[in-house]
N, CA, C and O atoms as a Tripos MOL2 file, in Angstrom:
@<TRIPOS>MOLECULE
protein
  232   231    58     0     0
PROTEIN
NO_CHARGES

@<TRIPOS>ATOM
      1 N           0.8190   -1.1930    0.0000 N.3       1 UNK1
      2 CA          0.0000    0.0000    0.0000 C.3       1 UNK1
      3 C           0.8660    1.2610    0.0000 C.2       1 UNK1
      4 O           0.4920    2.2760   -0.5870 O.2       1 UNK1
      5 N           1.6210    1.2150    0.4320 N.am      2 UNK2
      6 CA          2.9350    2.6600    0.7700 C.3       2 UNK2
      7 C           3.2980    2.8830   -0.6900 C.2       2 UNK2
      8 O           3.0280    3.9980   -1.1360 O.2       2 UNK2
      9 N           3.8970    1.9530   -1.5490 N.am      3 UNK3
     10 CA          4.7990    2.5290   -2.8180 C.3       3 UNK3
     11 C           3.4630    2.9890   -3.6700 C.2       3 UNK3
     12 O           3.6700    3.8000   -4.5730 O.2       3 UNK3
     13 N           1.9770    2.4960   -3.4380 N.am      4 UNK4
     14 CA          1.2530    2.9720   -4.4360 C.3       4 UNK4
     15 C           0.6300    4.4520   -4.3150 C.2       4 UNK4
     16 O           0.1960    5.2930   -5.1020 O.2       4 UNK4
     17 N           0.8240    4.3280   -2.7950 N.am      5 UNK5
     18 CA          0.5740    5.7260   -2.3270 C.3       5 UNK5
     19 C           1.5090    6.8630   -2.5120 C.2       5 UNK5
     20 O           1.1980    8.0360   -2.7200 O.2       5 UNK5
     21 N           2.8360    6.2970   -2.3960 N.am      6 UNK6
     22 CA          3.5250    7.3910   -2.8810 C.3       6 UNK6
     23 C           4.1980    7.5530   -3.9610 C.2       6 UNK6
     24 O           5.2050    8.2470   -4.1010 O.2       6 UNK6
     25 N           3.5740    6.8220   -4.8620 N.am      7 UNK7
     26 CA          3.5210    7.0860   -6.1490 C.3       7 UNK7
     27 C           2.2920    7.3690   -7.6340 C.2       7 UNK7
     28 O           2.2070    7.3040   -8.8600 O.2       7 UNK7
     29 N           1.4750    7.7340   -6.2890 N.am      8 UNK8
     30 CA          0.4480    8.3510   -7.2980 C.3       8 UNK8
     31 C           0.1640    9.4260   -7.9920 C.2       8 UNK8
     32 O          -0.7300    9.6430   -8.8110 O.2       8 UNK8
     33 N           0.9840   10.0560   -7.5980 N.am      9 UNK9
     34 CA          1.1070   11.9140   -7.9730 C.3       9 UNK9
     35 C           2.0600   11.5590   -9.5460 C.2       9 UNK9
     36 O           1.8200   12.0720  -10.6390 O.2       9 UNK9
     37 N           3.0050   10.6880   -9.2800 N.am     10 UNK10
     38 CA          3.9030   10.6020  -10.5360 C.3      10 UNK10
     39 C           3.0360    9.8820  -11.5400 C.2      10 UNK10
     40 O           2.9590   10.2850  -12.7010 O.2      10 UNK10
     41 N           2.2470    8.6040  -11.0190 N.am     11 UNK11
     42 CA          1.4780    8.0000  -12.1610 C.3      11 UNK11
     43 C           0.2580    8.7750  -12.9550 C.2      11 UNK11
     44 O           0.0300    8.7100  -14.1630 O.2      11 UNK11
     45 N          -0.3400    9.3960  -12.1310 N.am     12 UNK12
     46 CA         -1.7950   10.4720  -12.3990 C.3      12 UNK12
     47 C          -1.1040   11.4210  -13.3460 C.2      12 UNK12
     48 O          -1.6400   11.7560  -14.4020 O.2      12 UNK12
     49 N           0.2670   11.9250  -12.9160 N.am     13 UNK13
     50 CA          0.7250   13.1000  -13.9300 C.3      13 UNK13
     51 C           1.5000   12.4290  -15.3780 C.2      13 UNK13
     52 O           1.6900   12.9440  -16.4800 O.2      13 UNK13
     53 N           1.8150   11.1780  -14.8850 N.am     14 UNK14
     54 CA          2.0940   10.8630  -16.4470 C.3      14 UNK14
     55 C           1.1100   10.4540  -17.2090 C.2      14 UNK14
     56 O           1.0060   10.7720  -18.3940 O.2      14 UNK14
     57 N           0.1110    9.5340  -16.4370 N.am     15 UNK15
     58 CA         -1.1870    9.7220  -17.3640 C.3      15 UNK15
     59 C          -1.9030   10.8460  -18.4340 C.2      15 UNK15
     60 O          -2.0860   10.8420  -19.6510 O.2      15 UNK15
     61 N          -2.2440   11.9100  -17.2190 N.am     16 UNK16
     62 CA         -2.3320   13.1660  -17.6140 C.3      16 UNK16
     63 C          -1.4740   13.6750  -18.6440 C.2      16 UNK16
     64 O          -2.0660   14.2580  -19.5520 O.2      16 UNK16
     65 N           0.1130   13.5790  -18.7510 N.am     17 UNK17
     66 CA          0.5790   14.3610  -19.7440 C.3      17 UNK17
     67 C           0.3920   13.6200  -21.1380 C.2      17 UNK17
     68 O           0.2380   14.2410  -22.1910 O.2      17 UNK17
     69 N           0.4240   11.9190  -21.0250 N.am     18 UNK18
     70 CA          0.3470   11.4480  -22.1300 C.3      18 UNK18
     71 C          -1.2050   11.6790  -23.1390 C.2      18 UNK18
     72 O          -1.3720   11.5680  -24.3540 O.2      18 UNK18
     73 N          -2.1220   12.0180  -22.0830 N.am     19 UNK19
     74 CA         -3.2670   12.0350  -22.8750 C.3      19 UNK19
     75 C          -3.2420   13.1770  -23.3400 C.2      19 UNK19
     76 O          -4.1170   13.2950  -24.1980 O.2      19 UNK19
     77 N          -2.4670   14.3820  -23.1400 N.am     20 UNK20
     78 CA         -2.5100   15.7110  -23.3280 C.3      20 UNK20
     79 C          -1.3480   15.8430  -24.4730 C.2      20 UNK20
     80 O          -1.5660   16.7590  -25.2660 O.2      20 UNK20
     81 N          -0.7940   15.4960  -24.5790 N.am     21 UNK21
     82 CA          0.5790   15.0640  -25.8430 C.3      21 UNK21
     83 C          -0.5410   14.4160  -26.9360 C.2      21 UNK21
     84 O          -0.5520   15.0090  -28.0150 O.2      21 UNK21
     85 N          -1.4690   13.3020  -26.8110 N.am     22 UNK22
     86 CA         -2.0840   12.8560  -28.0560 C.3      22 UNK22
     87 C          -3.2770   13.5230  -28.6180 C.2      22 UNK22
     88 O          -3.4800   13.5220  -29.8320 O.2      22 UNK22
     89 N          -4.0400   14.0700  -27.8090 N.am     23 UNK23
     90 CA         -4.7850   15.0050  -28.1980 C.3      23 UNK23
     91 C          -4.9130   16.6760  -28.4870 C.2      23 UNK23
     92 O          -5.9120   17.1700  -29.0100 O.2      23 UNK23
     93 N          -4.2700   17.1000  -28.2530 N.am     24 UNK24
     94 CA         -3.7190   18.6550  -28.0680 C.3      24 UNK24
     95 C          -2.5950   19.1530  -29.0740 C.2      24 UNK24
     96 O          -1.7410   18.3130  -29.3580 O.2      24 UNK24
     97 N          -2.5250   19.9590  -29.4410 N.am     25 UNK25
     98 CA         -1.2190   20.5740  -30.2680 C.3      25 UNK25
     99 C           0.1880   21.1600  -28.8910 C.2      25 UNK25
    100 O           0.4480   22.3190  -28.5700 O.2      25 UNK25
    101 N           0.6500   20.2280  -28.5090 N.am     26 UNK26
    102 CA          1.9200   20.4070  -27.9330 C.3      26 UNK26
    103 C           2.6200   20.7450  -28.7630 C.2      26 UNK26
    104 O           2.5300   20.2470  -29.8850 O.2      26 UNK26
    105 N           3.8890   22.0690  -28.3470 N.am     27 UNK27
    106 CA          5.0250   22.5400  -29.0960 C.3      27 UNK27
    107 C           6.0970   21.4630  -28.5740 C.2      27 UNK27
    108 O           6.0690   20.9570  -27.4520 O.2      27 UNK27
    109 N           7.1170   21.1780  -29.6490 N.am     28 UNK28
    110 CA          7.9450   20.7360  -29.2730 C.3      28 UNK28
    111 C           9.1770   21.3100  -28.0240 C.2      28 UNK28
    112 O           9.9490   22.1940  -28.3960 O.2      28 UNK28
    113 N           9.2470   21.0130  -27.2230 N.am     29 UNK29
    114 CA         10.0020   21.6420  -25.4330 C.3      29 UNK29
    115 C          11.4370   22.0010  -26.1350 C.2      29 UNK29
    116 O          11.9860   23.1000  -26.0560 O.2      29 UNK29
    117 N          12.0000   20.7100  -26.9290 N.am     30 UNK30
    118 CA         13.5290   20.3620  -27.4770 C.3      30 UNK30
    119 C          13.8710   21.3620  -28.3110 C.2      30 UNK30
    120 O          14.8670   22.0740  -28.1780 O.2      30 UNK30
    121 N          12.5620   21.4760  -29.7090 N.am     31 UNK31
    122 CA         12.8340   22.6150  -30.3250 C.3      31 UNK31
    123 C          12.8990   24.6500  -29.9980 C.2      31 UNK31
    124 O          13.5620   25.6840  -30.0840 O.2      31 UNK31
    125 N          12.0470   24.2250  -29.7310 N.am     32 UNK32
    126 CA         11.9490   25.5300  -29.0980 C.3      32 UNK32
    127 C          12.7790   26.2550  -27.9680 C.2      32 UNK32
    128 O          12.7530   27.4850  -28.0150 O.2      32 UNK32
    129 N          13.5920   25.5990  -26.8470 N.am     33 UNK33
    130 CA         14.7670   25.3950  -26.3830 C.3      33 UNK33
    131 C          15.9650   26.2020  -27.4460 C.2      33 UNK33
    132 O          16.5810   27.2580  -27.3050 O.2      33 UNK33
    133 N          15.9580   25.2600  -28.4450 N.am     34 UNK34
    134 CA         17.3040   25.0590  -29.1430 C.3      34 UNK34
    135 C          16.6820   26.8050  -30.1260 C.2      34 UNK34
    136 O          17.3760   27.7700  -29.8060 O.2      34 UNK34
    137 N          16.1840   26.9460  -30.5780 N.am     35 UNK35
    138 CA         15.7510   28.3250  -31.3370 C.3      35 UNK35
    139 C          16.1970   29.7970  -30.0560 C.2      35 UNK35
    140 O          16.7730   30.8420  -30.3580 O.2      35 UNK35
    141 N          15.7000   29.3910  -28.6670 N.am     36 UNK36
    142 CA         15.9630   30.0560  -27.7570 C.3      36 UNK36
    143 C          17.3020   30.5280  -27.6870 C.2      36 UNK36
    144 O          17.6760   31.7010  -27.6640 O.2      36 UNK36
    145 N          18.0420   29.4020  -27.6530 N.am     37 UNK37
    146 CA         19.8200   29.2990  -27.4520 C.3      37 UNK37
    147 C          20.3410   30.1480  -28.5490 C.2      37 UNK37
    148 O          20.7820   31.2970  -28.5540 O.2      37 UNK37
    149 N          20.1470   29.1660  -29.5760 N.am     38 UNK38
    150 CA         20.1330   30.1420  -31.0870 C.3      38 UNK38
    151 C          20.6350   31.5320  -30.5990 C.2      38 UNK38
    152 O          21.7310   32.0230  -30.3280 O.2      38 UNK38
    153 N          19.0190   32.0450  -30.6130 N.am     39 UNK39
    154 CA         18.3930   33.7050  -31.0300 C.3      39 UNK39
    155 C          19.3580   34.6460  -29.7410 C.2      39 UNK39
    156 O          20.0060   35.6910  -29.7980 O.2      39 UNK39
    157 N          19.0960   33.8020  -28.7790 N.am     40 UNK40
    158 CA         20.4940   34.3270  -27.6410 C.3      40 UNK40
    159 C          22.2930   34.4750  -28.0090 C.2      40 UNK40
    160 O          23.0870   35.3300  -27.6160 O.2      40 UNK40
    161 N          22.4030   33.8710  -28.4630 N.am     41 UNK41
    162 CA         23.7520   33.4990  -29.1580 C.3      41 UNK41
    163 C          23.9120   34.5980  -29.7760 C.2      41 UNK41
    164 O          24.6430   35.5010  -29.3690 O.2      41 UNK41
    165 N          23.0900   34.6390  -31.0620 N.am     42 UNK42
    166 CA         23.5820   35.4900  -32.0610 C.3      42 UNK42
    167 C          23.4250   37.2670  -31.2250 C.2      42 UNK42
    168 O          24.2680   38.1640  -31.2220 O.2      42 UNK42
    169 N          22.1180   37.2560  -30.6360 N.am     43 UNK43
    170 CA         21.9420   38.6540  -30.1780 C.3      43 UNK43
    171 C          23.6190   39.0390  -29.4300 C.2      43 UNK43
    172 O          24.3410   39.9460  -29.8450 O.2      43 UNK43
    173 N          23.9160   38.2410  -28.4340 N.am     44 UNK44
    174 CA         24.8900   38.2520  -27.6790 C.3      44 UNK44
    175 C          26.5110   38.1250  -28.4110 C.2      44 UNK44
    176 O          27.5730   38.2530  -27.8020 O.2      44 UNK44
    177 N          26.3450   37.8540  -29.7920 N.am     45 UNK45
    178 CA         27.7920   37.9680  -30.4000 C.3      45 UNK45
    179 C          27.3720   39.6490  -31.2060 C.2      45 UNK45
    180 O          28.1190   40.5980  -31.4440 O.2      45 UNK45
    181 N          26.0170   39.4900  -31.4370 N.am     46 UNK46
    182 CA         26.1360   40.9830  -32.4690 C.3      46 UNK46
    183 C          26.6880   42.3280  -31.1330 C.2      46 UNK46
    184 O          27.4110   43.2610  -31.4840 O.2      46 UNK46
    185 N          26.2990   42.2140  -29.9630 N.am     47 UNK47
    186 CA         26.4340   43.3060  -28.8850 C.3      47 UNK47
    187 C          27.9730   43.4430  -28.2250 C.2      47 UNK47
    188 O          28.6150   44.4400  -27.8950 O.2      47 UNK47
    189 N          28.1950   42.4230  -28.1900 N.am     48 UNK48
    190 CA         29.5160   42.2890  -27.7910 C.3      48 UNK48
    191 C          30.7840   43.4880  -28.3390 C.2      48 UNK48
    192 O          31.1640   43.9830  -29.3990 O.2      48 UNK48
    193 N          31.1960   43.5790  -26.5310 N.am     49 UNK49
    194 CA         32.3650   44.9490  -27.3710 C.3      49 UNK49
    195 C          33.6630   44.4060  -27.9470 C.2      49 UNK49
    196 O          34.1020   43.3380  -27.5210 O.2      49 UNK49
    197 N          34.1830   44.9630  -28.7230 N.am     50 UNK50
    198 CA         34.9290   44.5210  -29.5520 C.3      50 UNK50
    199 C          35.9620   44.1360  -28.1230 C.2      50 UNK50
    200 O          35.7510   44.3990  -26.9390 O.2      50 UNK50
    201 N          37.0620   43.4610  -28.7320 N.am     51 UNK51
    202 CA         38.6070   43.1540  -27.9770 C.3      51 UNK51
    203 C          39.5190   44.1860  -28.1000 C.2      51 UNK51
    204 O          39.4000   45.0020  -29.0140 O.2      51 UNK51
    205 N          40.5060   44.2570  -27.2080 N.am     52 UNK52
    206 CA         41.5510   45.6760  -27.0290 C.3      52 UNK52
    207 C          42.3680   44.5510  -27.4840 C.2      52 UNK52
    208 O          42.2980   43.3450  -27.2500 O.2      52 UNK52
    209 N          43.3530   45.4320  -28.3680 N.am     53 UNK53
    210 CA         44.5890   44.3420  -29.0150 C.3      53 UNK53
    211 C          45.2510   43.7850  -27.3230 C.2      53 UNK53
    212 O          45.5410   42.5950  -27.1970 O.2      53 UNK53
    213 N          45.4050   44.6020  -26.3140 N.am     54 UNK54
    214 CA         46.3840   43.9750  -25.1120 C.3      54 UNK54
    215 C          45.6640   42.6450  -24.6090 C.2      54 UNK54
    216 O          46.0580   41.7020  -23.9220 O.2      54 UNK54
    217 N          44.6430   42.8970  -25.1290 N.am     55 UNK55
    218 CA         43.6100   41.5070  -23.8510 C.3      55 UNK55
    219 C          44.0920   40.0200  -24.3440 C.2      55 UNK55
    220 O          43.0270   39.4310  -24.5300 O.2      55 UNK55
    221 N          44.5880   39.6020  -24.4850 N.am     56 UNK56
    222 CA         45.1320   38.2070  -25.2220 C.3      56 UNK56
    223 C          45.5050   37.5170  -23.8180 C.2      56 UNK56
    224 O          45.4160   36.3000  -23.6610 O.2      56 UNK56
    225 N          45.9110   38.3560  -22.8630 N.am     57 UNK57
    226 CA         46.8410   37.5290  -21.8300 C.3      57 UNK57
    227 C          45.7220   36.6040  -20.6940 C.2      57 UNK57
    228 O          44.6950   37.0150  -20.1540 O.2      57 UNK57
    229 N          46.0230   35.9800  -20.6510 N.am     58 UNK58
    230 CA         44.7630   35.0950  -19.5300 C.3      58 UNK58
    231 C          44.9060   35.8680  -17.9970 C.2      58 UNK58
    232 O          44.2040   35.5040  -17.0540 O.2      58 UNK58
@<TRIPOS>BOND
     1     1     2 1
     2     2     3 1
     3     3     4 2
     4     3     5 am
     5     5     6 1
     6     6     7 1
     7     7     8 2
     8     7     9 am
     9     9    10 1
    10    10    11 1
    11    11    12 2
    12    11    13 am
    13    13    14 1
    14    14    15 1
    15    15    16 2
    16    15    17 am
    17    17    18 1
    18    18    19 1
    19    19    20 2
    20    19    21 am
    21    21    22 1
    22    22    23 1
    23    23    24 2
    24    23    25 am
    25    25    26 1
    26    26    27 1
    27    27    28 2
    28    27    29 am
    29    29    30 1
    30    30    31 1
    31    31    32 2
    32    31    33 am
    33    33    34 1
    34    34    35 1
    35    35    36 2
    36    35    37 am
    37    37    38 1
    38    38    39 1
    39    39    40 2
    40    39    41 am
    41    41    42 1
    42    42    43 1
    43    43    44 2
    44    43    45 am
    45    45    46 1
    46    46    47 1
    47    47    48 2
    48    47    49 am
    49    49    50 1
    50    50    51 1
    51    51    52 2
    52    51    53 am
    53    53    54 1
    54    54    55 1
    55    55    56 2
    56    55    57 am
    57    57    58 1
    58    58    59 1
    59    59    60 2
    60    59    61 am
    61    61    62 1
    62    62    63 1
    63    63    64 2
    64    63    65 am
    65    65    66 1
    66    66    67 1
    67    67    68 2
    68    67    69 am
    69    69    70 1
    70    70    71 1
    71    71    72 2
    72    71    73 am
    73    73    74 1
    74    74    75 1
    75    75    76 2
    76    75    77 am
    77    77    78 1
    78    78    79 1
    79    79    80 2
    80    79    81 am
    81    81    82 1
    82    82    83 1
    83    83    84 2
    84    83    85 am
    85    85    86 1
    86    86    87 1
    87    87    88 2
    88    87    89 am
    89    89    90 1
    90    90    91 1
    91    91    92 2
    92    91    93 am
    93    93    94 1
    94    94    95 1
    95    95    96 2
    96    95    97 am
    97    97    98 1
    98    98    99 1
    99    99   100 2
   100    99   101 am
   101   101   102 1
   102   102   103 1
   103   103   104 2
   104   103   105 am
   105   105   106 1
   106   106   107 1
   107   107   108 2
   108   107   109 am
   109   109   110 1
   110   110   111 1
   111   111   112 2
   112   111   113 am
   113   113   114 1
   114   114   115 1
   115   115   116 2
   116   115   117 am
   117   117   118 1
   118   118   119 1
   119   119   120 2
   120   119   121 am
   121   121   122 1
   122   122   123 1
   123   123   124 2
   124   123   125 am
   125   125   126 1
   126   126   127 1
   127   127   128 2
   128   127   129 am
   129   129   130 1
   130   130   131 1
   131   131   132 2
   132   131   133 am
   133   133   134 1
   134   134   135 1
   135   135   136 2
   136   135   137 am
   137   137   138 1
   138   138   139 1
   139   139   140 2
   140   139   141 am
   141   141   142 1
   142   142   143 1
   143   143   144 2
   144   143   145 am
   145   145   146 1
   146   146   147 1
   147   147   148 2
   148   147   149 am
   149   149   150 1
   150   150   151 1
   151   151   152 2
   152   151   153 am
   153   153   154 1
   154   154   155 1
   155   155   156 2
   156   155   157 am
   157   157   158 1
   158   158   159 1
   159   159   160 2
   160   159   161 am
   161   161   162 1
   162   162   163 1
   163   163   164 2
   164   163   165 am
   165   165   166 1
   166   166   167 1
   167   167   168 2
   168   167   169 am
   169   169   170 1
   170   170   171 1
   171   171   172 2
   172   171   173 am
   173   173   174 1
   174   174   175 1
   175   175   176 2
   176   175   177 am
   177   177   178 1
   178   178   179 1
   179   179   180 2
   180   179   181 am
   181   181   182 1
   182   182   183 1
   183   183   184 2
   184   183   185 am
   185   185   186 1
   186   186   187 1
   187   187   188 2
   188   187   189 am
   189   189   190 1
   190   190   191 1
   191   191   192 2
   192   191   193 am
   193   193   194 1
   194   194   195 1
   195   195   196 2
   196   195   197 am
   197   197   198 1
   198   198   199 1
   199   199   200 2
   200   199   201 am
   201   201   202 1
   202   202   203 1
   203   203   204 2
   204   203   205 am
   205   205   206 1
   206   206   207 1
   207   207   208 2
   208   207   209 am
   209   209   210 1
   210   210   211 1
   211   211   212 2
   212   211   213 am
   213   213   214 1
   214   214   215 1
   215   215   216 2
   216   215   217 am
   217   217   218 1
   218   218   219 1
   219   219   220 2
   220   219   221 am
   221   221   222 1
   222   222   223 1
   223   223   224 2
   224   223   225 am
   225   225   226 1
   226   226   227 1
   227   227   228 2
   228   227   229 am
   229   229   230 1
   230   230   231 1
   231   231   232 2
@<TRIPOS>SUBSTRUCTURE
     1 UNK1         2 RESIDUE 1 A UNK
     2 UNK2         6 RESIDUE 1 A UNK
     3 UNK3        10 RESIDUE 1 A UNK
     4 UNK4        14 RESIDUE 1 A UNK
     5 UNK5        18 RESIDUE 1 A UNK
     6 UNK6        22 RESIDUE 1 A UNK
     7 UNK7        26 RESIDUE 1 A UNK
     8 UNK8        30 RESIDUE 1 A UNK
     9 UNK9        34 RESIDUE 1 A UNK
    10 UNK10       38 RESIDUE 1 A UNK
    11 UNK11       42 RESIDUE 1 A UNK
    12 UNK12       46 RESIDUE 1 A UNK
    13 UNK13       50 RESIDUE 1 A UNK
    14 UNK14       54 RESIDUE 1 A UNK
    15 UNK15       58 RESIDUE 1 A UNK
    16 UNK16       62 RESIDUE 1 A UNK
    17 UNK17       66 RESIDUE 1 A UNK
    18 UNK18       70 RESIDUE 1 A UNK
    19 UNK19       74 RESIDUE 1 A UNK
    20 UNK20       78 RESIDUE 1 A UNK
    21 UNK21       82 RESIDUE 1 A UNK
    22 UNK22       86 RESIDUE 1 A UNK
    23 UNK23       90 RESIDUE 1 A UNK
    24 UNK24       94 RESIDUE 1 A UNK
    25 UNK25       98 RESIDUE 1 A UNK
    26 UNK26      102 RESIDUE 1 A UNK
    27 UNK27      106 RESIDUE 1 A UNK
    28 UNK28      110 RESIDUE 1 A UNK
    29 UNK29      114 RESIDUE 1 A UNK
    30 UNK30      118 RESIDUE 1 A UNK
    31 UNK31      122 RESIDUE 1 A UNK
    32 UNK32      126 RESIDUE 1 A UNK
    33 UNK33      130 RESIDUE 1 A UNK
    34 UNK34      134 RESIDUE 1 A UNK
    35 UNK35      138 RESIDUE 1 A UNK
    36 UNK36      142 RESIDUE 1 A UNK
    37 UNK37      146 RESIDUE 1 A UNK
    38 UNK38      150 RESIDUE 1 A UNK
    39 UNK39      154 RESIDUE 1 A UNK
    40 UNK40      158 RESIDUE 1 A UNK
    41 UNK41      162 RESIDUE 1 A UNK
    42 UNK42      166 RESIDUE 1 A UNK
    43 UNK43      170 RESIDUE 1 A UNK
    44 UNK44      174 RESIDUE 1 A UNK
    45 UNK45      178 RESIDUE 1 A UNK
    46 UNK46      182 RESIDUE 1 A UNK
    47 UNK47      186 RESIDUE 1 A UNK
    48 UNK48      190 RESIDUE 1 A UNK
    49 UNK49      194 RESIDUE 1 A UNK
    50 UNK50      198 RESIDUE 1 A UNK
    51 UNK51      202 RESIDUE 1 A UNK
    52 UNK52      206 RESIDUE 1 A UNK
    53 UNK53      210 RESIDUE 1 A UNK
    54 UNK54      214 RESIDUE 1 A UNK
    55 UNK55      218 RESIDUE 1 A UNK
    56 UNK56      222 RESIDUE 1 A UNK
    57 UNK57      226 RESIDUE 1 A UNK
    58 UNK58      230 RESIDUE 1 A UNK
C-alpha cells in the first residue's frame, strides 16, 4: 500500500501528460529550447564589445 501511495502523484501526472501530448497541439520543449539558445547566441555575439589588441593575456 505505501509505494502505491507514494507514487500516485507521478502516475496520475504521467497519465495526464500522455493524454494531453495525443490530443492537443503540444510545441515541441527540445525545439523551441534550441531556437531560444540560437536567437540568444547570435543577439549576444552581435552586442559584444569589440577586444583591445592587449587583452590576449589570460
Amino acid at each position: 500500500m505505501g509505494i502505491i501511495r507514494s507514487s500516485f502523484s507521478f502516475i496520475a501526472g504521467t497519465v495526464c501528460g500522455i493524454y494531453i501530448a495525443q490530443n492537443y497541439k503540444v510545441p515541441n520543449i527540445k525545439k523551441v529550447v534550441y531556437e531560444a539558445l540560437f536567437t540568444a547566441k547570435q543577439v549576444e555575439e552581435k552586442y559584444r564589445k569589440p577586444k583591445k589588441p592587449g587583452d590576449d593575456a589570460v
